[in-house]
C-alpha positions as CSV (number, residue, x, y, z in Angstrom):
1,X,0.0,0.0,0.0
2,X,1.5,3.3,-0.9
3,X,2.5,5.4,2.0
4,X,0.5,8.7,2.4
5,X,-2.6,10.6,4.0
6,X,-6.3,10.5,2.3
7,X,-7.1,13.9,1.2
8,X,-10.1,14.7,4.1
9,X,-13.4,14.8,4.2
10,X,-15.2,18.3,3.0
11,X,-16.5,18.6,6.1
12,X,-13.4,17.7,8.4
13,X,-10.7,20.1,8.9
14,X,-7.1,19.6,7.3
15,X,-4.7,18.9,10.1
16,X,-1.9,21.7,9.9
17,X,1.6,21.8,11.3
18,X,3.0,25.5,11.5
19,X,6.8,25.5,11.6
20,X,8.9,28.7,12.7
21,X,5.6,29.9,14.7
22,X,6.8,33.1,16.3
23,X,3.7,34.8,17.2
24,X,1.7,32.9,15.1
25,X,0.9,34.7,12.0
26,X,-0.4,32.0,9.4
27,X,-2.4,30.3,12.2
28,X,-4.3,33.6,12.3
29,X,-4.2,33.4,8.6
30,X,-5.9,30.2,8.2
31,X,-8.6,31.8,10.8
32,X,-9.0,35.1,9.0
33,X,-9.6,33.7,5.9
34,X,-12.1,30.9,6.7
35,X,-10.0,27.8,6.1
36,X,-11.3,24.9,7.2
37,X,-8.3,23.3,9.2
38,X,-7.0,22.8,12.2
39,X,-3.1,23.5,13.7
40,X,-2.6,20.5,15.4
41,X,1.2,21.4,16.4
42,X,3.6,24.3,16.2
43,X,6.8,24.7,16.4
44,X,9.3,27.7,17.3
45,X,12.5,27.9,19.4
46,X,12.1,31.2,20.7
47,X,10.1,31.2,24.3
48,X,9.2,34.9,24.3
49,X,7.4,34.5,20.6
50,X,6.0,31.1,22.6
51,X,4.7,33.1,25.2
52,X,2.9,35.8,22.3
53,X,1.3,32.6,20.5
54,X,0.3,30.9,23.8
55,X,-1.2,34.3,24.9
56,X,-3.0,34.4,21.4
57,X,-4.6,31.0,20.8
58,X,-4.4,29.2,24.5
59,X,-1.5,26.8,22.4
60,X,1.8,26.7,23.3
61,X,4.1,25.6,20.0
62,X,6.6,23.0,20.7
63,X,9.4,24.7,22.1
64,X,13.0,23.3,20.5
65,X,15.3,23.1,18.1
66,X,13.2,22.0,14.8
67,X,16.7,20.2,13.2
68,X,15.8,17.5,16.1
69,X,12.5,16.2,14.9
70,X,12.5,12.9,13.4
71,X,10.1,11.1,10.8
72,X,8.2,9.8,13.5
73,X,7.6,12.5,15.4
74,X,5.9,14.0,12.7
75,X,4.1,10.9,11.5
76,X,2.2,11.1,14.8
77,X,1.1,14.2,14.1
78,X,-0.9,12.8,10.5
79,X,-0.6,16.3,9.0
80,X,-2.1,17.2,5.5
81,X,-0.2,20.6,5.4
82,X,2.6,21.9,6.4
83,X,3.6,25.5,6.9
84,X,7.4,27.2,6.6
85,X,8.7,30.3,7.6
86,X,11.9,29.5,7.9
87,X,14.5,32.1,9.3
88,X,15.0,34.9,6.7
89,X,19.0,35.9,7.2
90,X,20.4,33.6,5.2
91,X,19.0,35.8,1.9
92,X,18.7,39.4,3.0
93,X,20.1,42.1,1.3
94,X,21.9,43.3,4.6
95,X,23.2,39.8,5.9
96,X,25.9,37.3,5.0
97,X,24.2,35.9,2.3
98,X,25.9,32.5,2.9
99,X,22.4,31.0,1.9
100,X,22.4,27.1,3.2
101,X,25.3,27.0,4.3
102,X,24.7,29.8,7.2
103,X,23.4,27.0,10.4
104,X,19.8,28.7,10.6
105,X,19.1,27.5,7.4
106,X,20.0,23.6,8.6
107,X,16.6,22.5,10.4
108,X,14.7,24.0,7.0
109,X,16.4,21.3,5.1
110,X,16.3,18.8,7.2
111,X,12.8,19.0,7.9
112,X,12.5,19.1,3.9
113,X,14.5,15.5,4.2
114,X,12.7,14.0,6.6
115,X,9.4,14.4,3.8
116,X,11.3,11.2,2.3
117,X,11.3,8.8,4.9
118,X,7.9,9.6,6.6
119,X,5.1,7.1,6.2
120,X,2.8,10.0,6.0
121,X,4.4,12.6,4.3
122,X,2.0,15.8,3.7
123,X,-0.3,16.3,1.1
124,X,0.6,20.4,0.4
125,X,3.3,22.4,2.1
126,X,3.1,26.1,2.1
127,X,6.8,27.9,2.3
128,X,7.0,32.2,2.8
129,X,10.2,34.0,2.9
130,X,12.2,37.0,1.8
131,X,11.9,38.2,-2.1
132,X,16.3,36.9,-2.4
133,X,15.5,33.5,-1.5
134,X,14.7,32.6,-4.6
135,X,18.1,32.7,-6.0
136,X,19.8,30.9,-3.2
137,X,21.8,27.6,-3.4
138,X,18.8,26.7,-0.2
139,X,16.1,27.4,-2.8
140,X,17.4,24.9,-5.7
141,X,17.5,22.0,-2.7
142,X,14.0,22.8,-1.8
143,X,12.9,22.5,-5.5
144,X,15.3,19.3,-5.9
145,X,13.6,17.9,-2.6
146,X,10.2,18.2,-3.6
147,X,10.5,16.9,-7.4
148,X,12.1,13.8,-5.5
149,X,8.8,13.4,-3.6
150,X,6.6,13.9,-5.5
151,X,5.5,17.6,-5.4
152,X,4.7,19.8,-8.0
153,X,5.0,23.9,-7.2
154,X,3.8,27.0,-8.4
155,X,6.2,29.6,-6.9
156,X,4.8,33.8,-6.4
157,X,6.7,37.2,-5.8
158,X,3.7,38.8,-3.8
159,X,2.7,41.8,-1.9
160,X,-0.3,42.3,0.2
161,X,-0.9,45.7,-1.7
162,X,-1.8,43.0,-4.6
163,X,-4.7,42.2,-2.7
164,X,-5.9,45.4,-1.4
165,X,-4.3,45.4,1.9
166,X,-2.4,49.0,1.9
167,X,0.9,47.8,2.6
168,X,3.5,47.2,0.6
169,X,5.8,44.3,1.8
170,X,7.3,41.8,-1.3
171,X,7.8,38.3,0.0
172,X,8.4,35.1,-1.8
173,X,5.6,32.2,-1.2
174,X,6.1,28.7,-2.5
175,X,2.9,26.4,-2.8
176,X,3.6,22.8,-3.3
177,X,1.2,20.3,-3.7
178,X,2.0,16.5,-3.8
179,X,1.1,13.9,-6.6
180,X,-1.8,13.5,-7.6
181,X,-3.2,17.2,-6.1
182,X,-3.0,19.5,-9.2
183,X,-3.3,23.3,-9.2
184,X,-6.3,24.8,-10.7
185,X,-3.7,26.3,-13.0
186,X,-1.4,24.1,-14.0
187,X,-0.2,26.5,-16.8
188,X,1.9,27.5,-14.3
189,X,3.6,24.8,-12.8
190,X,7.0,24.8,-11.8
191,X,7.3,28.7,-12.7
192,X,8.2,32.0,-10.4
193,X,5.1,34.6,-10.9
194,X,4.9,37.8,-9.8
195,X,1.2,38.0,-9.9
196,X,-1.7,36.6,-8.0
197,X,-3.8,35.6,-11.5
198,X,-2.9,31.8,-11.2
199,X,-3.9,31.8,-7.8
200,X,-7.5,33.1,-8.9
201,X,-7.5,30.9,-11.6
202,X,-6.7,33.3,-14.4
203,X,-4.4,32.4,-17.4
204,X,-3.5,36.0,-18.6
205,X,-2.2,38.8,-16.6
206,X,-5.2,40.9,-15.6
207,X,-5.0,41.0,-12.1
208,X,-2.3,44.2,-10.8
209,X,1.2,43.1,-11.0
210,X,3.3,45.2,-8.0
211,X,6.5,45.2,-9.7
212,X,5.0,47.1,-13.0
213,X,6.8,50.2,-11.3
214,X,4.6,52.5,-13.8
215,X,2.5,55.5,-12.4
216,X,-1.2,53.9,-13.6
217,X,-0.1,50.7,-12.5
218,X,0.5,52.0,-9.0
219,X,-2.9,54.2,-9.2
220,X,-4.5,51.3,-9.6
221,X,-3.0,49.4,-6.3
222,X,-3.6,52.1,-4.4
223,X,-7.3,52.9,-5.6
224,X,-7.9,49.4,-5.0
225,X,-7.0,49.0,-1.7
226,X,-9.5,49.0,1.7
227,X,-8.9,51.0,4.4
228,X,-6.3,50.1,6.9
229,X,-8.7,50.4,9.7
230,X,-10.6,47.4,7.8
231,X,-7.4,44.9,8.9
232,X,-7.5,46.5,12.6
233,X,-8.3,44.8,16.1
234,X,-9.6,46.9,18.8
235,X,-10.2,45.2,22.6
236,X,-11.1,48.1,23.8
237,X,-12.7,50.5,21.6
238,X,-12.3,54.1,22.4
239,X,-13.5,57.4,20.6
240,X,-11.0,59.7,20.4
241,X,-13.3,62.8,20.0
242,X,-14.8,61.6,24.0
243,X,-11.2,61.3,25.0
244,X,-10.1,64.7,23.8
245,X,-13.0,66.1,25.2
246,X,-12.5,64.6,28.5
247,X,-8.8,66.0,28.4
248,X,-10.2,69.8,27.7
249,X,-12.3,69.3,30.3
250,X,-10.0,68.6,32.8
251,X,-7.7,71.7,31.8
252,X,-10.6,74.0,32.3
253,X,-10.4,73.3,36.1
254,X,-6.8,74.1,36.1
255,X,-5.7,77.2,38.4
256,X,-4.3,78.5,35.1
257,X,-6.4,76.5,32.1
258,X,-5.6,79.2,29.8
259,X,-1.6,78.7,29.5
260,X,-2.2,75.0,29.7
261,X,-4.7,74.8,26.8
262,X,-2.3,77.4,24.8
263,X,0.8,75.3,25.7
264,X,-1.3,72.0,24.3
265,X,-2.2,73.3,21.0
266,X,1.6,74.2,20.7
267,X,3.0,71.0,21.7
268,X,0.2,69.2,19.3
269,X,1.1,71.4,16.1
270,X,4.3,70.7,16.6
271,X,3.7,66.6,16.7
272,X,1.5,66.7,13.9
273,X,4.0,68.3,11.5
274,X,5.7,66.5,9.0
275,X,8.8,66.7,10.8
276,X,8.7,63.4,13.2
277,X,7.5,60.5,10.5
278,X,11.4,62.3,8.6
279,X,13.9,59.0,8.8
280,X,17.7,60.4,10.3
281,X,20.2,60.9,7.6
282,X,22.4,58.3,9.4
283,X,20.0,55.8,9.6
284,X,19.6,56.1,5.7
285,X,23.0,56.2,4.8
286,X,23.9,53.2,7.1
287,X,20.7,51.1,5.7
288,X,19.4,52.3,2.5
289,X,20.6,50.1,0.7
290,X,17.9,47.7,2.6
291,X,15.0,49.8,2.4
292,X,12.4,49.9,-0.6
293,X,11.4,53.7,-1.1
294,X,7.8,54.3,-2.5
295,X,7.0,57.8,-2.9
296,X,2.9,58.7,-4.2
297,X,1.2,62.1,-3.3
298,X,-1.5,62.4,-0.9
């Protein structure tokens, strides 16, 4: 009998192990956008991020050095998915760039290893990191890995701007999906894209592609995108109008509440001007190399 996991049921949730954790931003991914699954472990080294994720979802991730799991430990686990966000220094613009062979780049691969001799390797992994990645010696392993298992990928250059979210923040995601799961698209297959169309299930190239760098193209991201409030948690809401309001009101009963109100008014011109958002000129010329500058009128 071939070795594997049965795709589940529509109506059960697909089991989901979340490597490199931290705080736990794709758990919160799957949940914001409806997925029917169910993170059945996690895993992250760090015990302050540990602490964040426990706080956030009553879990606390498996606290260790991922490059110590074996095949059985995850066999127990009878994942369908897996999620990666391995560490990112390996391939930034500002580090060493020594790509696998820098040591926090050892437990990705040898989690990608271990796919081989599981006896219930997953059914789709999902793998994020930074946009440099993609041309790293750890990045032709990956692909080498997952041919040898069985995976096919569709690989993506992506923003969130690309999807209306107001922030613009390229990473590189890597779907795989393991024979005899196909992609909607398989056009695609095995290709690097640097737009979301294939994931919509478009063959041309209608949907907005970020790295079109012309003006209309970047009218259109920003026309398109929701307000940031629309992506924003409150606990405790609070209207700022009552809040200012109450702060008047307690500098009118001040022995002198005419200085004091003149005094505020100064001190808030002066933290509303454009000065305070300006970025040091030694910060710049130590890392601007490493920062992506987008300039658009208001």
């Amino acid at each position: 009998m071939e070795k594997g996991l049965c795709k589940p049921q529509a109506e059960d949730p697909w089991r989901v192990l979340e490597f490199y954790s931290g705080i736990g931003g794709m758990r919160y991914s799957l949940k914001r956008g409806g997925v029917n699954a169910k993170i059945v472990e996690a895993f992250d080294i760090n015990n302050i991020a540990n602490d964040v994720y426990q706080h956030n979802f009553g879990h606390r991730p498996y606290q260790g050095n991922i490059q110590s799991l074996t095949a059985a430990d995850l066999d127990r686990h009878r994942a369908h998915a897996w999620l990666l966000s391995p560490p990112c220094q390996p391939y930034t613009r500002q580090g060493l760039q020594k790509h696998s062979g820098d040591a926090r780049a050892f437990s990705f691969l040898k989690i990608l290893e271990l796919i081989q001799h599981t006896l219930h390797p997953p059914l789709m992994l999902f793998v994020e990191n930074v946009v440099g990645f993609e041309t790293s010696d750890t990045h032709v392993k990956m692909i080498e890995i997952l041919s040898k298992t069985g995976f096919v990928t569709q690989e993506f250059i992506l923003s969130p701007i690309q999807f209306g979210v107001p922030y613009s923040r390229p990473r590189y995601f890597c779907l795989a999906k393991r024979k005899p799961l196909s992609f909607e698209n398989q056009l695609f297959n095995n290709q690097l894209l640097s737009t979301p169309s294939p994931l919509f299930g478009h063959e041309d190239d209608s949907l907005i592609d970020e790295h079109d760098q012309s003006e209309k193209i970047w009218d259109k991201l920003l026309q398109s995108c929701e307000p940031v409030e629309t992506f924003l948690e409150f606990k405790n809401t609070i209207n700022p109008l009552e809040t200012e309001s109450s702060y008047l009101d307690t500098l009118s009963v001040s022995t002198d509440a005419s200085g004091e109100l003149e005094n505020d008014e100064r001190d808030r011109s002066d933290s509303n001007s454009w000065g305070q958002f300006s970025v040091p000129l030694s910060l710049i010329e130590r890392w601007g190399s490493a920062m992506g500058i987008l300039a658009y009128s208001l």
